[in-house]
PLY file of the C-alpha trace (Angstrom):
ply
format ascii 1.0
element vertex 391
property float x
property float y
property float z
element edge 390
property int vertex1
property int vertex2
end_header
77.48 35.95 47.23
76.18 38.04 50.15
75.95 36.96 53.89
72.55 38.30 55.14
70.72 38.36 58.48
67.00 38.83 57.98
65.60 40.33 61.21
61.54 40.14 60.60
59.12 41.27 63.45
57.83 37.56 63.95
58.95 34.34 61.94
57.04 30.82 60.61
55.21 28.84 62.64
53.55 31.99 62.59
51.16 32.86 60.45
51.19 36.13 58.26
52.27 38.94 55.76
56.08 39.65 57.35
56.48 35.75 57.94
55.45 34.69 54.60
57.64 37.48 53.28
61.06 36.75 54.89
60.28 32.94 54.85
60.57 33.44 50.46
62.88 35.92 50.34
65.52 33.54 52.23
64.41 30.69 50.40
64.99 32.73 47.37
68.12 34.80 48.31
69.29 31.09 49.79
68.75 29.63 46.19
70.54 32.40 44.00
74.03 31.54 46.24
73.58 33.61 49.03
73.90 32.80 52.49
71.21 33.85 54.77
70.05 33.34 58.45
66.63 34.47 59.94
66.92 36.33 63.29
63.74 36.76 65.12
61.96 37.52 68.40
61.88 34.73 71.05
57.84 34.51 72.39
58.10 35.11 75.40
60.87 37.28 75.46
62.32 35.44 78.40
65.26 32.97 78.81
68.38 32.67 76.22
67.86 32.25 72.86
67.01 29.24 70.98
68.38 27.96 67.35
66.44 26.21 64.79
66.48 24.90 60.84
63.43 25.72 58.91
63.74 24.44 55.52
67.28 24.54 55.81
66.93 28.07 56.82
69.11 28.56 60.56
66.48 30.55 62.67
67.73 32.22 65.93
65.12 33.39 68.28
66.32 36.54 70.72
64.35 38.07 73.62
63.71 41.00 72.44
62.59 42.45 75.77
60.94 46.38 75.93
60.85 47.97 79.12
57.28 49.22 80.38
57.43 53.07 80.84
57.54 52.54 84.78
60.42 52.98 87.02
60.79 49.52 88.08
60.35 47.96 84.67
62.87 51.02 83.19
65.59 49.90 86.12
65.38 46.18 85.32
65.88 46.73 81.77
69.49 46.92 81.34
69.92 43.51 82.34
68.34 41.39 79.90
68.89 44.31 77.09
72.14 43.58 77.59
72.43 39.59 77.75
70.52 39.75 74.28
72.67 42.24 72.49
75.88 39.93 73.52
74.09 37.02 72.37
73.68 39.28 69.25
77.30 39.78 69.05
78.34 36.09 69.46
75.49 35.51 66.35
77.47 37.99 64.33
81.14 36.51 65.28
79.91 33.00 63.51
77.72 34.49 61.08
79.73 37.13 60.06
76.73 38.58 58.04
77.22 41.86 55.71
74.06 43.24 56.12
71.47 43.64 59.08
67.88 43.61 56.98
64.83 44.79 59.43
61.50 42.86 58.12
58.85 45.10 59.93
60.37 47.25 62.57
59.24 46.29 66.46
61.43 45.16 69.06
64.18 43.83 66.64
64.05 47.27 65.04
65.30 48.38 68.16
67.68 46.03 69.02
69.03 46.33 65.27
69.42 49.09 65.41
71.71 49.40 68.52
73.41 46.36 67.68
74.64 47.31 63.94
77.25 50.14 65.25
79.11 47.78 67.69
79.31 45.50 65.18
80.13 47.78 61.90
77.54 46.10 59.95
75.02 48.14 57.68
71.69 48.67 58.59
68.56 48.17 56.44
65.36 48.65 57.55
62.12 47.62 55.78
58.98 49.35 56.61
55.81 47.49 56.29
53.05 49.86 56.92
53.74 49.02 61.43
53.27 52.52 61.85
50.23 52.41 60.14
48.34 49.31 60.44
48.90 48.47 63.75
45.84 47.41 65.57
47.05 49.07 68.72
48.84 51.96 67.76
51.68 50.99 69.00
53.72 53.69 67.79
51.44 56.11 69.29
52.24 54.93 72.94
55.69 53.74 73.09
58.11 56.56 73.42
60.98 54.25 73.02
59.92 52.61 69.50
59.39 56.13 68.19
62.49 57.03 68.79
64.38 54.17 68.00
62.71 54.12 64.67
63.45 57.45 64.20
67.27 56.83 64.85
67.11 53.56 62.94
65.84 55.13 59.33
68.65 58.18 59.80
70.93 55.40 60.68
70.03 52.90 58.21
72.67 52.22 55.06
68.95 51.81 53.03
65.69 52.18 53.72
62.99 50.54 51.48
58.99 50.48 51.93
55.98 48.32 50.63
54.44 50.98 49.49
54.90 55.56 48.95
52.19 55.69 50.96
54.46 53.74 53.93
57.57 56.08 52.97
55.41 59.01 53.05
54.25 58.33 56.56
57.66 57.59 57.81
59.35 60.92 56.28
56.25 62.97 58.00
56.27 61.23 61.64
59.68 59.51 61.95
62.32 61.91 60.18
62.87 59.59 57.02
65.03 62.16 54.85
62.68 62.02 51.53
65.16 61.24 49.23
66.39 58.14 51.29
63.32 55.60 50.76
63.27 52.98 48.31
60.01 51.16 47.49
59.95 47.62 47.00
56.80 45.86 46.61
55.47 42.55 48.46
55.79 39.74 46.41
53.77 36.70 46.38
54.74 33.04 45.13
53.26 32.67 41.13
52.76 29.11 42.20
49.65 28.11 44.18
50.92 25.77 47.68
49.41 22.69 47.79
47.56 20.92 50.37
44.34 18.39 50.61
40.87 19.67 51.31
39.62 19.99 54.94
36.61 21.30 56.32
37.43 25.16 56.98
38.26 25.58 53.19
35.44 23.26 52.13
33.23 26.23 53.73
35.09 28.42 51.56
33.18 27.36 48.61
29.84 28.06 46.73
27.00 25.95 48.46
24.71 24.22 46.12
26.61 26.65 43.10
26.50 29.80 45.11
28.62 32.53 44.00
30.89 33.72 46.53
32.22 37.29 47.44
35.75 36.63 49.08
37.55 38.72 52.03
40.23 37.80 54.34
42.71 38.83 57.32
42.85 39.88 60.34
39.41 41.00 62.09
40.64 44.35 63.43
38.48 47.45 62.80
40.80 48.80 60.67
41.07 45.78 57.96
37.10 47.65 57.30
34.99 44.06 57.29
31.98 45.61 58.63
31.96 48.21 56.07
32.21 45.03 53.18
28.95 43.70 55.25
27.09 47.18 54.66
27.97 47.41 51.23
26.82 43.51 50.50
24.01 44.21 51.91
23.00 47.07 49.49
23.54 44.19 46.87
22.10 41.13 48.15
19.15 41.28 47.40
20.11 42.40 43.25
22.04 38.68 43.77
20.52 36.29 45.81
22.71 33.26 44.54
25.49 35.28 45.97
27.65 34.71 49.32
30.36 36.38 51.13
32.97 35.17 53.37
35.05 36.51 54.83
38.26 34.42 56.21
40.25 35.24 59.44
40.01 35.52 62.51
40.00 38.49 65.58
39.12 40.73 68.18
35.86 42.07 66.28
34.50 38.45 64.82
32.09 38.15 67.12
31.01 42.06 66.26
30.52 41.40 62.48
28.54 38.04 63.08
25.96 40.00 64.77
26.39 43.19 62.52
25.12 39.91 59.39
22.43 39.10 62.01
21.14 42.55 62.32
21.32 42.81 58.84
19.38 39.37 58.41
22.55 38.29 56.42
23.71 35.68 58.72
22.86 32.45 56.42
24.83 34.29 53.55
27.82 35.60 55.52
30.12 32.76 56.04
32.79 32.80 58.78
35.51 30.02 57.96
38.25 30.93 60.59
41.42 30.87 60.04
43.10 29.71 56.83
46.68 28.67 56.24
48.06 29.50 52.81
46.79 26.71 51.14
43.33 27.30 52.49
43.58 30.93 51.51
44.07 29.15 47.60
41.72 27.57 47.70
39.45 30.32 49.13
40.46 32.44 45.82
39.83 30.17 43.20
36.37 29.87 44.56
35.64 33.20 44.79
33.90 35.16 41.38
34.91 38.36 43.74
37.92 39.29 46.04
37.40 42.35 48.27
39.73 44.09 50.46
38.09 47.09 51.89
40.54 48.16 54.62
40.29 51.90 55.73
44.08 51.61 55.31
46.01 49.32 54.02
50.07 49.86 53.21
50.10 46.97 50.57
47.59 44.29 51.09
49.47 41.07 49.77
46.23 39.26 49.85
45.23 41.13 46.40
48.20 40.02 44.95
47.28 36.00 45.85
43.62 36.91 44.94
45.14 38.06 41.34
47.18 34.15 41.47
43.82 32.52 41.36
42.01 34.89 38.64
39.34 36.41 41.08
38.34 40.03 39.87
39.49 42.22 42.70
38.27 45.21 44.72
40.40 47.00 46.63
40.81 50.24 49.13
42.02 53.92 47.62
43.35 54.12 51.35
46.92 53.39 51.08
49.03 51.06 48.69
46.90 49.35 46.66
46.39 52.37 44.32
50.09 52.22 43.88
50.18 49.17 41.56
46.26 47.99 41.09
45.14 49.79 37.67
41.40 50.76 38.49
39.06 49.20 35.69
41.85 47.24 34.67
43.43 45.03 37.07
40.86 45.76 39.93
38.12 48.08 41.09
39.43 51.01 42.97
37.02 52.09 45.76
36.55 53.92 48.80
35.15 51.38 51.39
33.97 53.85 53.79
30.83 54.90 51.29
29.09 52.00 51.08
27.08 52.97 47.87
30.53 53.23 46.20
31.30 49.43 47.54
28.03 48.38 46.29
28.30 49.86 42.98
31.41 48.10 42.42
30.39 44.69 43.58
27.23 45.33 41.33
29.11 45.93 38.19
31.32 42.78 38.98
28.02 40.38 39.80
26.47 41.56 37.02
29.14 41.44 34.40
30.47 38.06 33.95
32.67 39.28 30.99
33.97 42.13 33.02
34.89 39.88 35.96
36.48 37.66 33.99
38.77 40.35 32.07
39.40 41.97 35.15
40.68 38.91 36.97
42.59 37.39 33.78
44.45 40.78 34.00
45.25 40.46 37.75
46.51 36.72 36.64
48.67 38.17 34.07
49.83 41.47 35.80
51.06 38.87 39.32
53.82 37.60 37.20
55.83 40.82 38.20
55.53 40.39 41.57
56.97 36.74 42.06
59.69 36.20 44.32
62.60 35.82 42.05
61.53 39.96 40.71
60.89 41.31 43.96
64.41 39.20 45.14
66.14 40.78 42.42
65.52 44.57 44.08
66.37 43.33 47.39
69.64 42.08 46.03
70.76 45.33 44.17
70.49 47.42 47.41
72.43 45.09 49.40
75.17 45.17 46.36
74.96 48.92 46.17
75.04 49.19 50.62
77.94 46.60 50.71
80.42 48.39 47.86
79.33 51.41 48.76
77.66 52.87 45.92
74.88 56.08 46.25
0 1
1 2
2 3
3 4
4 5
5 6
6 7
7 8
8 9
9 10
10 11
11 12
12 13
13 14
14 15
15 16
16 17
17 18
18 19
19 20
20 21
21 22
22 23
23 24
24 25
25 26
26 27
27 28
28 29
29 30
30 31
31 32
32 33
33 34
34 35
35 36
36 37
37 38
38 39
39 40
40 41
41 42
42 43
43 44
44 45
45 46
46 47
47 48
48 49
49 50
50 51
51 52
52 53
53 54
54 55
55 56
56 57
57 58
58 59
59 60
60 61
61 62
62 63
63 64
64 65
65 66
66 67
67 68
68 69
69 70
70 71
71 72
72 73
73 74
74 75
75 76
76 77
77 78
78 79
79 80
80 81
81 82
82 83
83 84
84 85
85 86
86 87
87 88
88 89
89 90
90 91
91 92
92 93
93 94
94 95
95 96
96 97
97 98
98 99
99 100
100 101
101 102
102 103
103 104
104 105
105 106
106 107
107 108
108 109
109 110
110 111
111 112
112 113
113 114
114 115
115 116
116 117
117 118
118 119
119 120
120 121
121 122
122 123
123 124
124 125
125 126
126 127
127 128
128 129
129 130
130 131
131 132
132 133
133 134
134 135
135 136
136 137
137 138
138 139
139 140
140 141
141 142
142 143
143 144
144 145
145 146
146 147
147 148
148 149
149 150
150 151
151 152
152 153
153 154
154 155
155 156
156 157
157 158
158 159
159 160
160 161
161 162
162 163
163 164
164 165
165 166
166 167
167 168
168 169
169 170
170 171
171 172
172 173
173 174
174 175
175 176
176 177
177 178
178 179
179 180
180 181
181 182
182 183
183 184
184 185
185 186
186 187
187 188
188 189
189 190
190 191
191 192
192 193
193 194
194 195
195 196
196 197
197 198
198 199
199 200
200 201
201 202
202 203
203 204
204 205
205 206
206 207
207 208
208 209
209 210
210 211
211 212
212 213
213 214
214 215
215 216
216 217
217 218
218 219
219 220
220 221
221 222
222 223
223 224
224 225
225 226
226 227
227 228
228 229
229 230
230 231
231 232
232 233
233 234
234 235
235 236
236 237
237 238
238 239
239 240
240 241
241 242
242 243
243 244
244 245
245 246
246 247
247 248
248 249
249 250
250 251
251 252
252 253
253 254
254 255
255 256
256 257
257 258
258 259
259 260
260 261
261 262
262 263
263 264
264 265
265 266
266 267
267 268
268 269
269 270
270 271
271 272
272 273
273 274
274 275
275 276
276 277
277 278
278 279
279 280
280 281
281 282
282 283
283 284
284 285
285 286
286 287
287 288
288 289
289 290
290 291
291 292
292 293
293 294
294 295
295 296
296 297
297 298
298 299
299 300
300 301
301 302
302 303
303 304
304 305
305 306
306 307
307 308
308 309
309 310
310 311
311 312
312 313
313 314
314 315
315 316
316 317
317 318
318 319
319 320
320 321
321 322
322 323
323 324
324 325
325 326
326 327
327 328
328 329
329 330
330 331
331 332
332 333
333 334
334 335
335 336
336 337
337 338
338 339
339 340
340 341
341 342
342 343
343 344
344 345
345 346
346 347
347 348
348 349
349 350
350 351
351 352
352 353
353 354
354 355
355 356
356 357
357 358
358 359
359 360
360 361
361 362
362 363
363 364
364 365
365 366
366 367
367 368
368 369
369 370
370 371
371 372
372 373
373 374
374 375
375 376
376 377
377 378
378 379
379 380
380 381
381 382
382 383
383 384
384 385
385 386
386 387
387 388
388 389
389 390
C-alpha cells in the first residue's frame, strides 16, 4: 500500500482530459489498497483552502497564487506563497503521503515543486502536452513557470509523459535529461458512463438517418476545427446524407459557424455545445466517423473514447496519436493541415462501409489496453521503484 497525493492542474466539477484522468486513477489506485488524496488549485486563488469528499476521494483545494511580472504584484507575493506552502505542510503532517504526483504542471507544478524538499517527499511530475497545447502559450510568457518546470523535471524522483512527442519537447525546451522520461499513456474507462438522453446529445445524432462525421473539444485554433470544415467540404457534396458535428465549446465557435456559412455548410454542420462524458458516448456511438484533426495534439484521449464506441477514427500525424494509432489499421493517419489529404481519408471511410467497420472494430478491440486498471498498473510500478529506491 502506497500513500499518494495527486496534484492535477484543475480537479472535477471541472470538466476535461487532466480531471477525468486523476479522477480514475484515484478511484483506481483507491480500489487496489492504496490510499490517495487529490490536491488541487483553489479558483480563485484567494482565501484559505477548502476540503472536500468526491466519491470518497478527500479533495483539498490550495491557492495556488502566481505573481504578475510587475513590481508590486512580485513584492506582494511572498505573502500568500507562503500561507499556502504551510497549509501544504500541515496537509503533509496528516497525510503523510510518499509521493508528490504532478497531473499537468501549472501553478501546483510550482508549488510542488518547492514544497517536496521541505518536506523530503519524492517528486513526480506528469507532463501532459501544457507546454504544447496550451491555448495561450503560457509557457512562452511566464518566466517563472519556465523555470520552475525546468527545476521540477531535474528535481523530480520520475518523470513520465502522455506521449515521446511530450518528452521530446520537454528534454529540448525545459532540460529533461533524455534518459529520465517515462511514457505512460492516457487511459480511458472500457465501460461507457451512463446517463438519460437530453437535448444537446439528441443533436448529436443522424437527422432523419443522416450519417454523421464526429469531432469534439475545445474550440481553440489549435484543436484544427476549421481545417475539418475545409476538408468536409471537399466531400460533401460526394455524400450528401452526411453530417458533421463537431462538440465543444470556445473562443473560435462563433469563427467556424460562419467559416460553415461561407462555405454554405451551415444546415450540415451541427454545433451541440458542450457535452459531459456521457453526452460525449453517446456522441460516438452515433458517429460512422470520429475526426480529430488538431495541428498538435500530445495524446488526444478523445480517440481513445471514440475507439470505446466502434467509430472508425481519423486522427492528426502532429503529435501523439501516431504513437499508438496503427494507420490503416486502427485509424487513418493524416495531416489535417492539407485538406485534400483530410478529404481523401473521410472519402475512403464514407465510401467503404466494410472498411469503416474493420477499422473501428479494431479501435474497439485495441482500447482494451488502455483501461484504467493497465494504465494504473504503470503508475504503480514507478511509485514502487521511486519509494524503495530502485533505478
Amino acid at each position: 500500500m502506497t500513500r499518494i497525493a495527486l496534484l492535477p492542474s484543475a480537479y472535477l466539477p471541472d470538466l476535461g482530459g487532466v480531471e477525468e484522468l486523476t479522477h480514475n486513477l484515484a478511484l483506481t489506485l483507491r480500489g487496489l489498497g492504496n490510499d490517495v488524496e487529490v490536491w488541487t488549485a483553489k479558483v480563485p486563488a484567494v482565501g484559505p483552502p477548502i476540503e472536500e469528499s468526491i466519491d470518497g476521494i478527500a479533495v483539498r483545494r490550495f491557492p495556488f497564487v502566481l505573481p504578475a511580472m510587475r513590481p508590486r504584484s512580485l513584492a506582494a507575493f511572498p505573502v500568500p506563497a507562503l500561507s499556502t506552502v504551510q497549509a501544504l505542510r500541515r496537509a503533509v503532517r496528516r497525510f503523510r503521503p510518499e509521493i508528490l504526483h504532478v497531473q499537468c504542471f501549472g501553478p501546483n507544478g510550482v508549488y510542488a515543486t518547492a514544497l517536496a524538499p521541505l518536506v523530503g517527499v519524492p517528486l513526480i511530475v506528469t507532463l501532459q502536452g501544457e507546454t504544447t497545447n496550451n491555448a495561450h502559450d503560457i509557457f512562452d510568457h511566464s518566466v517563472l513557470l519556465r523555470a520552475a518546470l525546468r527545476t521540477a523535471v531535474k528535481r523530480a524522483a520520475a518523470v513520465t509523459g502522455c506521449s515521446r512527442f511530450t518528452l521530446d519537447d520537454a528534454v529540448s525546451r525545459f532540460g529533461l535529461p533524455p534518459d529520465k522520461g517515462v511514457v505512460v499513456f492516457n487511459g480511458v474507462s472500457t465501460a461507457e458512463p451512463e446517463g438519460g438522453a437530453d437535448t444537446a446529445a439528441e443533436r448529436t445524432k443522424s437527422r432523419d438517418g443522416r450519417r454523421t462525421v464526429l469531432a469534439m473539444g475545445r474550440m481553440v485554433q489549435n484543436k484544427g476545427f476549421d481545417l475539418l470544415i475545409d476538408g468536409f467540404a471537399r466531400v460533401a457534396a460526394r455524400h450528401p446524407d452526411v453530417d458533421l458535428v463537431l462538440g465543444g465549446d470556445g473562443e473560435v465557435r462563433s469563427d467556424l459557424e460562419a467559416q460553415a456559412a461561407r462555405l454554405e455548410l451551415a444546415p450540415r454542420v451541427l454545433f451541440p455545445g458542450r457535452l459531459d462524458r456521457s453526452q460525449v458516448a453517446r456522441a460516438c456511438r452515433n458517429a460512422d466517423v470520429f475526426v480529430l484533426p488538431s495541428r498538435v495534439e500530445p495524446f488526444g484521449i478523445v480517440v481513445l473514447e471514440a475507439w470505446r464506441a466502434g467509430a472508425a477514427v481519423v486522427a492528426t500525424t502532429h503529435g501523439g496519436p501516431p504513437e499508438f494509432v496503427a494507420d490503416g489499421t486502427t485509424g487513418l493517419l493524416v495531416d489535417p493541415n492539407d485538406p485534400a489529404a483530410l478529404a481523401r481519408a473521410l472519402d475512403r471511410l464514407l465510401s467503404d462501409d466494410a472498411l469503416r467497420r474493420r477499422i473501428g472494430d479494431a479501435g474497439q478491440a485495441e482500447v482494451v489496453d488502455f483501461g484504467w486498471p493497465t494504465i494504473t498498473a504503470q503508475y504503480l510500478e514507478i511509485y514502487r521503484c521511486v519509494v524503495q529506491g530502485a533505478p
